[in-house]
DSSP file (Angstrom, degrees, kcal/mol; ACC not computed):
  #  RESIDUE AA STRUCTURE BP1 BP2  ACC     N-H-->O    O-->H-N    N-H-->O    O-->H-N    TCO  KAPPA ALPHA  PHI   PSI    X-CA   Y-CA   Z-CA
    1    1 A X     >        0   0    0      0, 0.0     4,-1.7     0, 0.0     5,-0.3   0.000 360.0 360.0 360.0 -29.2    0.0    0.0    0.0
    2    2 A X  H  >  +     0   0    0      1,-0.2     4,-3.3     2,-0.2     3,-0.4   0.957 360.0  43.0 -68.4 -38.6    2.8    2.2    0.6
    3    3 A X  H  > S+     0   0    0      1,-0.3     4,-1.0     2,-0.2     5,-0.3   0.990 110.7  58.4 -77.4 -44.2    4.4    2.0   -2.6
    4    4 A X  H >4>S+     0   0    0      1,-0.3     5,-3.0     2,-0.3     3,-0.7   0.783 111.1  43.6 -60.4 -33.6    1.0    2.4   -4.3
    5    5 A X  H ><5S+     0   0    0     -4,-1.7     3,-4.3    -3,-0.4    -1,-0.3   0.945 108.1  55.7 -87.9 -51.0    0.5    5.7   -2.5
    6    6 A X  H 3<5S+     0   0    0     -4,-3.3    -1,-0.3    -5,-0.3    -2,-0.3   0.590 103.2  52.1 -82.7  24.4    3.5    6.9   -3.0
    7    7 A X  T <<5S-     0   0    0     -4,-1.0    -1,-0.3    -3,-0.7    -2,-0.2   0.141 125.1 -99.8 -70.8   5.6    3.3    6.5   -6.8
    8    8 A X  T < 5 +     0   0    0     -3,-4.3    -3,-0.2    -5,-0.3    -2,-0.1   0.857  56.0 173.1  54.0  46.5    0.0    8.4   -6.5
    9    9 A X      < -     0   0    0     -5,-3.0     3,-0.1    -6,-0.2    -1,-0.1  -0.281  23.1-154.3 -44.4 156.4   -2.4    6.0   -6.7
   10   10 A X  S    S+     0   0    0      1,-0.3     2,-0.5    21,-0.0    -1,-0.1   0.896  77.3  38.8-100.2 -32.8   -5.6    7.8   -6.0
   11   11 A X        +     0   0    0     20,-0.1    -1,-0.3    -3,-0.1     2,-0.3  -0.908  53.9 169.8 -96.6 124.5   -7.5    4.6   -4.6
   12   12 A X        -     0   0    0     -2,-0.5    19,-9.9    -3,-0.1    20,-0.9  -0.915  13.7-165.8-155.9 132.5   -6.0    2.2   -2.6
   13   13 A X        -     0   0    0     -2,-0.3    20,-0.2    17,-0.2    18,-0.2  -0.196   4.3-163.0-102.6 162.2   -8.7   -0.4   -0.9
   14   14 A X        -     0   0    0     -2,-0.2    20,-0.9    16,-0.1     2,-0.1  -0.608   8.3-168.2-133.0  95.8   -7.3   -2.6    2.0
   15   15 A X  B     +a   34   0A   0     18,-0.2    20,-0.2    -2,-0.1     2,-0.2  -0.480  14.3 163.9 -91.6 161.1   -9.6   -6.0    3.0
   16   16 A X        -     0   0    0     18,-1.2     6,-0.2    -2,-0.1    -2,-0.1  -0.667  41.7-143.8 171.8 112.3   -8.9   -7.6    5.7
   17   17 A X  S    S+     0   0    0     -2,-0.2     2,-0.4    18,-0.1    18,-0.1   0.308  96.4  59.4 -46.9  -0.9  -11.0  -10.4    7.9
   18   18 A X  S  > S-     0   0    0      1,-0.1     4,-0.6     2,-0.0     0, 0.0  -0.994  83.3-147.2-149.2 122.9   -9.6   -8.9   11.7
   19   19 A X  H  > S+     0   0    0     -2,-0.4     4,-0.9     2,-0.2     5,-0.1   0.132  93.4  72.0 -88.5   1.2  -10.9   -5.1   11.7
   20   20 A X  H  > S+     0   0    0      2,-0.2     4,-2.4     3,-0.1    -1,-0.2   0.702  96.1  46.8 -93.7 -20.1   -8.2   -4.2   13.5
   21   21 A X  H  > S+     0   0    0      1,-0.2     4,-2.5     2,-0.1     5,-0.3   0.973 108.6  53.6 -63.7 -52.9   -6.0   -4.7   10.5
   22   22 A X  H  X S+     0   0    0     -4,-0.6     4,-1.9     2,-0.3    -1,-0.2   0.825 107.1  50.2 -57.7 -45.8   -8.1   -2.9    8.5
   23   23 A X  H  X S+     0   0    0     -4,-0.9     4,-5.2     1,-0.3     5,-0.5   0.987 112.3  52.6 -64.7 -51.1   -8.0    0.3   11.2
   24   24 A X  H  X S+     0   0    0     -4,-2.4     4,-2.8     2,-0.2    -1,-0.3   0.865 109.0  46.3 -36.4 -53.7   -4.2   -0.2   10.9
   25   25 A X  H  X>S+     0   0    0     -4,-2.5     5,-2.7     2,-0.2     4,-1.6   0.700 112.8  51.0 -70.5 -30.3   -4.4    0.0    6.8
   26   26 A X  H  X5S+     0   0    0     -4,-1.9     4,-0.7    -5,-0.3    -2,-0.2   0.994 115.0  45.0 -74.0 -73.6   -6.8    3.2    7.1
   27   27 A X  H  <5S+     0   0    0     -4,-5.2    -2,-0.2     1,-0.2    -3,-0.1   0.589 114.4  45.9 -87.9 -31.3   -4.2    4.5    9.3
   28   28 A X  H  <5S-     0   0    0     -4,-2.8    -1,-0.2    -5,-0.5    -3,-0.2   0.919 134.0 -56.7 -83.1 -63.9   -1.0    3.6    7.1
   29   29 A X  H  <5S+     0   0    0     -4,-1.6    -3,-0.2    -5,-0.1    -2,-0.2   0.445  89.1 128.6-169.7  18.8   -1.9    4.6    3.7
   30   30 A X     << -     0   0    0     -5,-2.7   -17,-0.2    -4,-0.7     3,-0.1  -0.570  37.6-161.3 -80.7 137.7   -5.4    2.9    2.5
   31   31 A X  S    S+     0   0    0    -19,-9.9     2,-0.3     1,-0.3   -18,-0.2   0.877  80.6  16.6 -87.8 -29.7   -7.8    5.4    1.2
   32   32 A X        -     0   0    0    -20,-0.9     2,-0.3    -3,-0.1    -1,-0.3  -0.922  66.6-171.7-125.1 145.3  -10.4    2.9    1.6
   33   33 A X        -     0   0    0     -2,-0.3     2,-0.6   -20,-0.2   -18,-0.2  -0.987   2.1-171.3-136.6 170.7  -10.9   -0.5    3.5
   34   34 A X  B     -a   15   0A   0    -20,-0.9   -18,-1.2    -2,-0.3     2,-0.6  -0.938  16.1-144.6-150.0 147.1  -13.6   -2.9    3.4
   35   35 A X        -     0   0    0     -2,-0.6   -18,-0.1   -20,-0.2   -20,-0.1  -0.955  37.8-113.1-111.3 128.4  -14.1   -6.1    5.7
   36   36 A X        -     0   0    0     -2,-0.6     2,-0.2     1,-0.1     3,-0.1  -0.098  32.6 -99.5 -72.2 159.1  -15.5   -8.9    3.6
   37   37 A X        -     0   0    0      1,-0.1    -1,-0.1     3,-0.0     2,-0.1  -0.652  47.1 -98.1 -81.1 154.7  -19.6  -10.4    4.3
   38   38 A X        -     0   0    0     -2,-0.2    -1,-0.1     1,-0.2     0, 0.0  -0.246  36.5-107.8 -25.5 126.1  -19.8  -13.3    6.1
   39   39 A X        -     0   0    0     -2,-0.1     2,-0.3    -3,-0.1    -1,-0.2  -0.246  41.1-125.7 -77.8 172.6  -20.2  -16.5    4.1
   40   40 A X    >   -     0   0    0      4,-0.1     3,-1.6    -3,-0.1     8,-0.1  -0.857  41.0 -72.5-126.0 168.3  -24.1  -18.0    4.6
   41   41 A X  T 3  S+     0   0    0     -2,-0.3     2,-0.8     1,-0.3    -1,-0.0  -0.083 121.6   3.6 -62.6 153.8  -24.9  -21.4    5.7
   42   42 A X  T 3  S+     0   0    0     -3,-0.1    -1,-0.3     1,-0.1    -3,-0.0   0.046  90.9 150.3 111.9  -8.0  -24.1  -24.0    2.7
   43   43 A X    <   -     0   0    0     -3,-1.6     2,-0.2    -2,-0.8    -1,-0.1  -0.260  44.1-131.6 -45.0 131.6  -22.5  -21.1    0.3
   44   44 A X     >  -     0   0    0      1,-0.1     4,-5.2    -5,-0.0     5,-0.2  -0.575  21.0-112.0 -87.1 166.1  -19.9  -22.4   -2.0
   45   45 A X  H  > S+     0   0    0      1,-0.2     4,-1.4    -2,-0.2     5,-0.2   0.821 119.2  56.6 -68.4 -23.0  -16.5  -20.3   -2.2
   46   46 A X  H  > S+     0   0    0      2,-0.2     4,-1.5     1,-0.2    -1,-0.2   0.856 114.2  35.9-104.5 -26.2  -17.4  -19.4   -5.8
   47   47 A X  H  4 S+     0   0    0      1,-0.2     5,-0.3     2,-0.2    -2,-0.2   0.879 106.4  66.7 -69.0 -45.3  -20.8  -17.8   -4.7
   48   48 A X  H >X S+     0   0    0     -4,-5.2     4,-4.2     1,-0.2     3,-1.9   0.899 104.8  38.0 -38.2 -51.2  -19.7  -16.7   -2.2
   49   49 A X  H 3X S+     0   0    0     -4,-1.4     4,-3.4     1,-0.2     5,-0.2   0.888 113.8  51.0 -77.3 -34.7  -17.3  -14.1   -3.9
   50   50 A X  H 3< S+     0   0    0     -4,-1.5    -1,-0.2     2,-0.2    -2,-0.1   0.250 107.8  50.9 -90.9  26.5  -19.2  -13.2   -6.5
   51   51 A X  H <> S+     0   0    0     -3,-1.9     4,-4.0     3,-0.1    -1,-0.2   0.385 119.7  43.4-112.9 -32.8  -22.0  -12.5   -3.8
   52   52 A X  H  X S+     0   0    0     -4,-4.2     4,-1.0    -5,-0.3     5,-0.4   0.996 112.0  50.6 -69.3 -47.7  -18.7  -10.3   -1.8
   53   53 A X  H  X S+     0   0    0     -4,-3.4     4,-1.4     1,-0.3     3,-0.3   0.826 106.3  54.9 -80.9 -15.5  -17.5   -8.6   -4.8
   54   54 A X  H  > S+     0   0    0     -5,-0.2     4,-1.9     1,-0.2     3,-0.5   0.998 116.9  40.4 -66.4 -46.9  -21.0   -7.4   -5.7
   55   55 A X  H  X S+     0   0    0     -4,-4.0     4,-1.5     1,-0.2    -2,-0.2   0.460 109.5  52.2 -60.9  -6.7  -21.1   -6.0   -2.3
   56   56 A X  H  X S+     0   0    0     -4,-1.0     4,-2.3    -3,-0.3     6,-0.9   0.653 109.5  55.0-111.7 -38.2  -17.9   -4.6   -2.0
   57   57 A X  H  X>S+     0   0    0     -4,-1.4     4,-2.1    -3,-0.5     5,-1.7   0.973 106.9  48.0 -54.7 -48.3  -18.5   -2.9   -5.3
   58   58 A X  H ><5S+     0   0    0     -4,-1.9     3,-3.2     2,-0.2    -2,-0.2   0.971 114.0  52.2 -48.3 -79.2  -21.8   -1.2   -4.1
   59   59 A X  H 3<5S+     0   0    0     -4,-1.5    -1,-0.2     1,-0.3    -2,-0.2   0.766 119.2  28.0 -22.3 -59.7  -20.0   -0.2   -1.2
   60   60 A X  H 3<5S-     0   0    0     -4,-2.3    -1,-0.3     2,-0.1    -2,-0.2   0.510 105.4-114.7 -95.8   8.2  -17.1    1.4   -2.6
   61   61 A X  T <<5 +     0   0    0     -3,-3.2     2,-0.3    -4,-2.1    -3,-0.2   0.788  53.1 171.1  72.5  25.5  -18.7    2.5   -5.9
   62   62 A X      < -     0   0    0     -5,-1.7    -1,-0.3    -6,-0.9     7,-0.2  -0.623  10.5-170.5 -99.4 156.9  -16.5    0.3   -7.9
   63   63 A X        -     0   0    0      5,-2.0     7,-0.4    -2,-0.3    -1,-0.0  -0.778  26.0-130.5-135.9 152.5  -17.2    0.0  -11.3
   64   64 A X  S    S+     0   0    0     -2,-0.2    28,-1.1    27,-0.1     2,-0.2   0.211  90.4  35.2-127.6  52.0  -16.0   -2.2  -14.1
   65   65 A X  S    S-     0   0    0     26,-0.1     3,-0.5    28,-0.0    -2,-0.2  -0.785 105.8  -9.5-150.0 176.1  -15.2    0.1  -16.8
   66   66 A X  S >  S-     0   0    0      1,-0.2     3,-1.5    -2,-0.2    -3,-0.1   0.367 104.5  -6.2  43.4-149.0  -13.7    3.6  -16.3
   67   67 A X  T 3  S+     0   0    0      1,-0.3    -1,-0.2    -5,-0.0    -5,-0.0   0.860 128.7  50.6 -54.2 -41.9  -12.9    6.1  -13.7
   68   68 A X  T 3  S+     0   0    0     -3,-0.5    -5,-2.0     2,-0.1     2,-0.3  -0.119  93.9 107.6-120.2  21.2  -14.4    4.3  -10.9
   69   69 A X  S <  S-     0   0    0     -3,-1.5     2,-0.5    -7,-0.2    -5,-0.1  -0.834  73.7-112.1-110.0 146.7  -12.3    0.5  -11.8
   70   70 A X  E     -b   90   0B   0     19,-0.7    21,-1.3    -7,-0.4    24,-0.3  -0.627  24.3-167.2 -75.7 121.2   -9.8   -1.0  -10.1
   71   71 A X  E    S+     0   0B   0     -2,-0.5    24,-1.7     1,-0.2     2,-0.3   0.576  75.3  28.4 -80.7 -25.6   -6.7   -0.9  -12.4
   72   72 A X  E     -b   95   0B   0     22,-0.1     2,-0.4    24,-0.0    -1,-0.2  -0.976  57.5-170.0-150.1 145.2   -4.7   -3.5  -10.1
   73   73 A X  E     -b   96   0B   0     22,-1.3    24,-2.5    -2,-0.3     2,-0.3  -0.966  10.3-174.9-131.9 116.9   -5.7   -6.2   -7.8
   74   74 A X        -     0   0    0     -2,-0.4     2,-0.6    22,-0.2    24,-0.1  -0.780   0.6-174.5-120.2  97.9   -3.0   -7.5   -5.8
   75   75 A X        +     0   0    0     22,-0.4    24,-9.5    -2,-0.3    -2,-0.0  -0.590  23.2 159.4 -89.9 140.4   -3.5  -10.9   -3.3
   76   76 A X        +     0   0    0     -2,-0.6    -1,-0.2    22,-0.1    22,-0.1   0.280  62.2  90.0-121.5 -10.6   -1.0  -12.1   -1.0
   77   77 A X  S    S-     0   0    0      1,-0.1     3,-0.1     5,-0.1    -2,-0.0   0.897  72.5-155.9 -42.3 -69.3   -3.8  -13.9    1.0
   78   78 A X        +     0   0    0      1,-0.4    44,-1.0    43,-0.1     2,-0.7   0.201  41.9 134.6 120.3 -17.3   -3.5  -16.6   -0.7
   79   79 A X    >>  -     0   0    0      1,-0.1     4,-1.9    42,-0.1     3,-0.7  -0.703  57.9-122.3 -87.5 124.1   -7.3  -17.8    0.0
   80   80 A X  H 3> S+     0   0    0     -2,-0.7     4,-1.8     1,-0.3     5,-0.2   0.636 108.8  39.1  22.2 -89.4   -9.7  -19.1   -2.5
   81   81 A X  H 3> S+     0   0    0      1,-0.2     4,-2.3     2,-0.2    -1,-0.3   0.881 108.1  61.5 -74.2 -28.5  -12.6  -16.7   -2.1
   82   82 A X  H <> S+     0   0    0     -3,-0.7     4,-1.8     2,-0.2    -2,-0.2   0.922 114.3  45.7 -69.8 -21.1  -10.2  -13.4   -1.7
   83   83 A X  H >X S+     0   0    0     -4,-1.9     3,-0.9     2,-0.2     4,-0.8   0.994 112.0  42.7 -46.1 -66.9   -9.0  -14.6   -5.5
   84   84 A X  H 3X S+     0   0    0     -4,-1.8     4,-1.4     1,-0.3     3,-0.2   0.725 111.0  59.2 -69.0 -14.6  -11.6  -15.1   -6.8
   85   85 A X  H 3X S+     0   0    0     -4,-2.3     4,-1.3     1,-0.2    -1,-0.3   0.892 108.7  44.9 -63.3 -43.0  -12.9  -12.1   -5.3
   86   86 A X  H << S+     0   0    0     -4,-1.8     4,-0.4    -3,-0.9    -1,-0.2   0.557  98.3  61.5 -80.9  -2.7  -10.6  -10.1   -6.8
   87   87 A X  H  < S+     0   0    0     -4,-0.8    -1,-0.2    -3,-0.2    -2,-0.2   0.533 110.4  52.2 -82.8 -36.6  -10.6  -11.5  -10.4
   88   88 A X  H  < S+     0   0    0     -4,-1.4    -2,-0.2    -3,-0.3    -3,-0.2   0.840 114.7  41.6 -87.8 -69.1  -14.9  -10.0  -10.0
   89   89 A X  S  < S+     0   0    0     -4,-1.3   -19,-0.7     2,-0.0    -1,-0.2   0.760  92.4  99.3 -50.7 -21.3  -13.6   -6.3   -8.7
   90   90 A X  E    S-b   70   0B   0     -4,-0.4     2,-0.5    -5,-0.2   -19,-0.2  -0.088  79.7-122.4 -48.7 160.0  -10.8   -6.0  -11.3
   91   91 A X  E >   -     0   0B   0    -21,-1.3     3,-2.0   -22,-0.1   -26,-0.1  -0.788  38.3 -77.1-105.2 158.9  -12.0   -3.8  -14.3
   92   92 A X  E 3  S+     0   0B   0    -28,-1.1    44,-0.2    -2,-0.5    43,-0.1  -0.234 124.7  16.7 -44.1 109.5  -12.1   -5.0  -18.0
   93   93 A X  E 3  S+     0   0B   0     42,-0.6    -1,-0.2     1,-0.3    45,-0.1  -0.172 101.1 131.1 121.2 -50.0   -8.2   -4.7  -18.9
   94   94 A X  E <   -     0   0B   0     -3,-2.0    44,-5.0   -24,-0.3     2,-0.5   0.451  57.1-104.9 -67.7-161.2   -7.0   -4.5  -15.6
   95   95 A X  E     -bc  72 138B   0    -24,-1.7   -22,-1.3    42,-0.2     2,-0.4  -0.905  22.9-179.2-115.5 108.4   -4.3   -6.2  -13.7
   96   96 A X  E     -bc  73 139B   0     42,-1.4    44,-1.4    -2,-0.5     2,-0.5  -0.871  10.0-169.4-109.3 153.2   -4.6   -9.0  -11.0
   97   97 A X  E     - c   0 140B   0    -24,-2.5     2,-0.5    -2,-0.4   -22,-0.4  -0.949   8.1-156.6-139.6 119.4   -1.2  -10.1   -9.4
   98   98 A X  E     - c   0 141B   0     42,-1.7    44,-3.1    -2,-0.5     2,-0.5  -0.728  15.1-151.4-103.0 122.9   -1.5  -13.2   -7.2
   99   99 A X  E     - c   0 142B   0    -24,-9.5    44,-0.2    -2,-0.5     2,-0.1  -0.906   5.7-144.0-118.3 151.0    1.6  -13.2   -4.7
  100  100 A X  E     - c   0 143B   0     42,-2.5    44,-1.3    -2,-0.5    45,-0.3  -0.360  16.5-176.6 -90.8 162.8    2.8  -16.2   -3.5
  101  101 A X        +     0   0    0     -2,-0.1     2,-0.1    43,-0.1    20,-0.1   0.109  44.2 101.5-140.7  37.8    4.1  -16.0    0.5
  102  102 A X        -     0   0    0     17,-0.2    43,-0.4    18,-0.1     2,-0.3  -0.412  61.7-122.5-107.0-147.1    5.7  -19.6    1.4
  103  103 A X  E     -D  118   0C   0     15,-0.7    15,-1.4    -2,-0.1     2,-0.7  -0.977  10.6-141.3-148.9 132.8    8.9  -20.9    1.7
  104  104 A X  E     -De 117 147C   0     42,-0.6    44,-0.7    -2,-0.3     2,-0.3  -0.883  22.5-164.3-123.4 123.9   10.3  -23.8   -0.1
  105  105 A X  E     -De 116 148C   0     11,-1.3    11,-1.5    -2,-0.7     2,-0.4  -0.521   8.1-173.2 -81.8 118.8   12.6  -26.1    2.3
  106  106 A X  E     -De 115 149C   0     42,-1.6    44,-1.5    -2,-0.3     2,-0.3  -0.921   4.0-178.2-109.4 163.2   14.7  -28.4    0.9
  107  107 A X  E     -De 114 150C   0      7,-1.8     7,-2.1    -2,-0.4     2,-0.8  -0.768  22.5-138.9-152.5 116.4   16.4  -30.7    3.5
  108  108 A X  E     -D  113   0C   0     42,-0.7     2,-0.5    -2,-0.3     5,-0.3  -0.657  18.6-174.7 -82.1 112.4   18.7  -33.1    2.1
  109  109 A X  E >   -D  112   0C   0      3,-1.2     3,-1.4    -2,-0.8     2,-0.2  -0.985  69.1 -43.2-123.4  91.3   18.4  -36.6    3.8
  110  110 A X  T 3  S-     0   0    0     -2,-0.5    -2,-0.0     1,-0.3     3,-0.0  -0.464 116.6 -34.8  63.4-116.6   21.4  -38.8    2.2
  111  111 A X  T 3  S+     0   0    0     -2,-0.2     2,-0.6     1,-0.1    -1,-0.3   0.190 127.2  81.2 -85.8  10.2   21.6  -38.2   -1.6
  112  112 A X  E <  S-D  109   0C   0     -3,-1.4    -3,-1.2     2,-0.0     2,-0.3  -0.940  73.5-146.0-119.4  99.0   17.2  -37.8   -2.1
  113  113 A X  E     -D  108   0C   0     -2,-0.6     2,-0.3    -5,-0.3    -5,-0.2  -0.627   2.3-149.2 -42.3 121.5   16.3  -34.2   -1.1
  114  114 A X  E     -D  107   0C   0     -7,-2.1    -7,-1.8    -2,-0.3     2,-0.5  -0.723  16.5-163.1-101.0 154.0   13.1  -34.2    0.4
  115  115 A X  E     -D  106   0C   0     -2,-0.3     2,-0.3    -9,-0.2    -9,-0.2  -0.929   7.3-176.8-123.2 148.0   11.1  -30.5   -0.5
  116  116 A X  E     -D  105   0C   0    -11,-1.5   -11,-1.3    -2,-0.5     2,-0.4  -0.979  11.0-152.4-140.3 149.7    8.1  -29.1    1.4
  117  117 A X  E     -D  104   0C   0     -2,-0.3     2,-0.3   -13,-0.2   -13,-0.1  -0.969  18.5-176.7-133.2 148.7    6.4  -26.3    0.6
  118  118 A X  E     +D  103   0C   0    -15,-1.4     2,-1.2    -2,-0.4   -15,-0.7  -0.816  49.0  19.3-116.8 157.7    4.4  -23.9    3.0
  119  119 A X  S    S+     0   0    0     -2,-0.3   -17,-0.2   -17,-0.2    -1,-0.0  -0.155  76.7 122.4  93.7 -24.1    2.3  -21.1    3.8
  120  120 A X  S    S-     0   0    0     -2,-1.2     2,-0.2     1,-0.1    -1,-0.1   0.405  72.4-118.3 -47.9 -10.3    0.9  -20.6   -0.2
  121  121 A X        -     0   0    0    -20,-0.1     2,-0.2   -21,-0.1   -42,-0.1  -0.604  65.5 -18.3 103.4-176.8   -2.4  -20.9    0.4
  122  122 A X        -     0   0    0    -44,-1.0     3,-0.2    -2,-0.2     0, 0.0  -0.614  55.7-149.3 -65.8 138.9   -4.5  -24.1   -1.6
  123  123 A X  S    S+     0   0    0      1,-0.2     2,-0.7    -2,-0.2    -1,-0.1   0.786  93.0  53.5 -65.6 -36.1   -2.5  -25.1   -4.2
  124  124 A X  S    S+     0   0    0      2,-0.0     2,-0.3     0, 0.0    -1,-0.2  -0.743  74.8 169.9 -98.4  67.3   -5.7  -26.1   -6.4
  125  125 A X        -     0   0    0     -2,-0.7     2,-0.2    -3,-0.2   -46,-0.0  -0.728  35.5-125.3-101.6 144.2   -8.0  -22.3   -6.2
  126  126 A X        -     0   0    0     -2,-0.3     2,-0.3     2,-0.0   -42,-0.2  -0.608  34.7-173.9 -63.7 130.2  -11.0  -22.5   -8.6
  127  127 A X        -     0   0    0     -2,-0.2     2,-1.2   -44,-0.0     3,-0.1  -0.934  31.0-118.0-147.1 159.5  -10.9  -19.5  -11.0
  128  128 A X    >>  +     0   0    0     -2,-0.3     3,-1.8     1,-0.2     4,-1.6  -0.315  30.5 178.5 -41.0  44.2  -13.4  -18.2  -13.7
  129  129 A X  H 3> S+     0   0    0     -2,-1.2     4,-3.1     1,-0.2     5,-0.3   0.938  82.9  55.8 -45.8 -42.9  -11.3  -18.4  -16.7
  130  130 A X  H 3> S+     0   0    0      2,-0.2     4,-1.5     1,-0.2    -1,-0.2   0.879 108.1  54.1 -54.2 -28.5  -14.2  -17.1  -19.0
  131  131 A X  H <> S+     0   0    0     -3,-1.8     4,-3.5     3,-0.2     5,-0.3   0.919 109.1  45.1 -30.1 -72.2  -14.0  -14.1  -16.4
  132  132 A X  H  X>S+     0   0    0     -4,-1.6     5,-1.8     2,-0.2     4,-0.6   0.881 117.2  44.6 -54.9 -43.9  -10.4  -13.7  -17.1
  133  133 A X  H ><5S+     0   0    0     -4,-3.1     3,-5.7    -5,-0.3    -2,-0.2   0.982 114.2  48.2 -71.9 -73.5  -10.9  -14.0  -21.0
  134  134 A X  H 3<5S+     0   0    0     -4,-1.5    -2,-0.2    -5,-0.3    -3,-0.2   0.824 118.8  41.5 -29.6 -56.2  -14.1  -11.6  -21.1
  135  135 A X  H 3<5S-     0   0    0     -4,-3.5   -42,-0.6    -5,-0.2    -1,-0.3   0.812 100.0-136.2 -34.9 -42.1  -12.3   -9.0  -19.0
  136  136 A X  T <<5 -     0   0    0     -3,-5.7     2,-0.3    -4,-0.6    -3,-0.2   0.969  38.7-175.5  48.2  68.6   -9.0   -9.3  -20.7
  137  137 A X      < -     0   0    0     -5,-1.8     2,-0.6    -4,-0.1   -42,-0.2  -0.633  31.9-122.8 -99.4 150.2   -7.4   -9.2  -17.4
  138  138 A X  E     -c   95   0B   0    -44,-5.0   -42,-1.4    -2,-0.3     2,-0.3  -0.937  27.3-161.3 -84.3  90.5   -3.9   -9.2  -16.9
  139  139 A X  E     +c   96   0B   0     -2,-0.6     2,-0.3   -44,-0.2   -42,-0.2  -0.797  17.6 176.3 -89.3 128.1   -2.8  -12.6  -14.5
  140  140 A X  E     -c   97   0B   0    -44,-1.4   -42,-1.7    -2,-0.3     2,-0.5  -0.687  16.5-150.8-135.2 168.6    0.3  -12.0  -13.2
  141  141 A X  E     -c   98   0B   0     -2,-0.3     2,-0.3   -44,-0.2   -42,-0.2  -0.988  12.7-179.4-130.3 137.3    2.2  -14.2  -10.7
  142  142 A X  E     -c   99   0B   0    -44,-3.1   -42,-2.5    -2,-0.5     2,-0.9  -0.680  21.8-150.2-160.8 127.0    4.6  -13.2   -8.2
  143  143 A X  E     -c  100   0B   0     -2,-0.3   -42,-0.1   -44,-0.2   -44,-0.1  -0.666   7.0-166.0-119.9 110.7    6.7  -15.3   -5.5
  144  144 A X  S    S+     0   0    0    -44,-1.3    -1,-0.1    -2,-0.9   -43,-0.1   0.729  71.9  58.7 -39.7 -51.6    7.4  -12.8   -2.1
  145  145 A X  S    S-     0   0    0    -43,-0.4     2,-0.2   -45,-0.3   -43,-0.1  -0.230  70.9-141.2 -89.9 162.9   10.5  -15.5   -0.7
  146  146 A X        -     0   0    0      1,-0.4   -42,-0.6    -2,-0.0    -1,-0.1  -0.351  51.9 -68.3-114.8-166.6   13.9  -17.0   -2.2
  147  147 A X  E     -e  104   0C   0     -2,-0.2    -1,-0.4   -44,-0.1     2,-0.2  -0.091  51.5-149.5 -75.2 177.8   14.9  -20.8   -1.6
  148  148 A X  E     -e  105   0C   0    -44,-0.7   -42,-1.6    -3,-0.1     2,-0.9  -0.866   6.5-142.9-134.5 136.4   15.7  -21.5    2.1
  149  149 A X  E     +e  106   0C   0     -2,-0.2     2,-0.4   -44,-0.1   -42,-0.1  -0.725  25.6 166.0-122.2 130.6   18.1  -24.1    2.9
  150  150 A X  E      e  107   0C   0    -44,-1.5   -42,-0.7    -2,-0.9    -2,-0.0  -0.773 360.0 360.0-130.7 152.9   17.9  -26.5    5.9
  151  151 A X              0   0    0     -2,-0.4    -1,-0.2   -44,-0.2   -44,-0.1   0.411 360.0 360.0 174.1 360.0   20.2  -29.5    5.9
């Protein structure tokens, strides 16, 4: 958020489950923040987002053309519905950039390296690809950590 601001974004949203984060993000450099709805009894993750991103649109007035679209979507969550949630708030064109946040361990046990990888979120997230096409969204990838080596 920092860097965003200080390139002069003019909106920059901060979500965030724990409202204290959120205060924090208002307080650091978010022009806006928005605490996702509650999922409802039996909801699947994919309804589920596309039930938040209408609301989070309403809310904030986001739009998915023009002046009033999100130009960049960036998740580090790493969770299912905040993807696909952000893949619905993106605008037609824009850019969503999914960062990855584990660590990948190698630990060498004779000559067979064994690897594990952590913290990334589901490896397997559902997404809209007809979304992505129709949009013409920009999917970008990006992974926060270097190797670690334990041995």
């Amino acid at each position: 958020m920092a860097v965003a601001k200080a390139l002069g974004a003019s909106r920059i949203i901060g979500v965030d489950i724990i409202p204290s984060r959120l205060d924090f993000a208002k307080k650091y450099a978010a022009t806006h923040t928005y605490l996702p709805l509650a999922p409802e009894e039996g909801e699947g993750k994919t309804e589920y987002s596309r039930r938040n991103a209408a609301d989070m649109k309403k809310q904030l007035g986001i739009t998915d053309r023009g002046s009033g679209g999100i130009d960049l979507v960036i998740d580090a969550s790493g969770a299912e519905a905040s993807i696909q949630t952000g893949l619905y708030i993106a605008k037609s064109g824009g850019t969503f950039v999914q960062v990855g946040g584990g660590f990948l361990f190698f630990m060498f046990l004779s000559s067979n390296p064994l690897y594990t990888q952590v913290g990334m979120g589901n490896h397997n997230v559902t997404m809209n690809i007809s979304l992505i096409i129709t949009k013409e969204l920009n999917y970008k990838g990006s992974f926060r950590y270097g190797v670690s080596l334990q041995g």
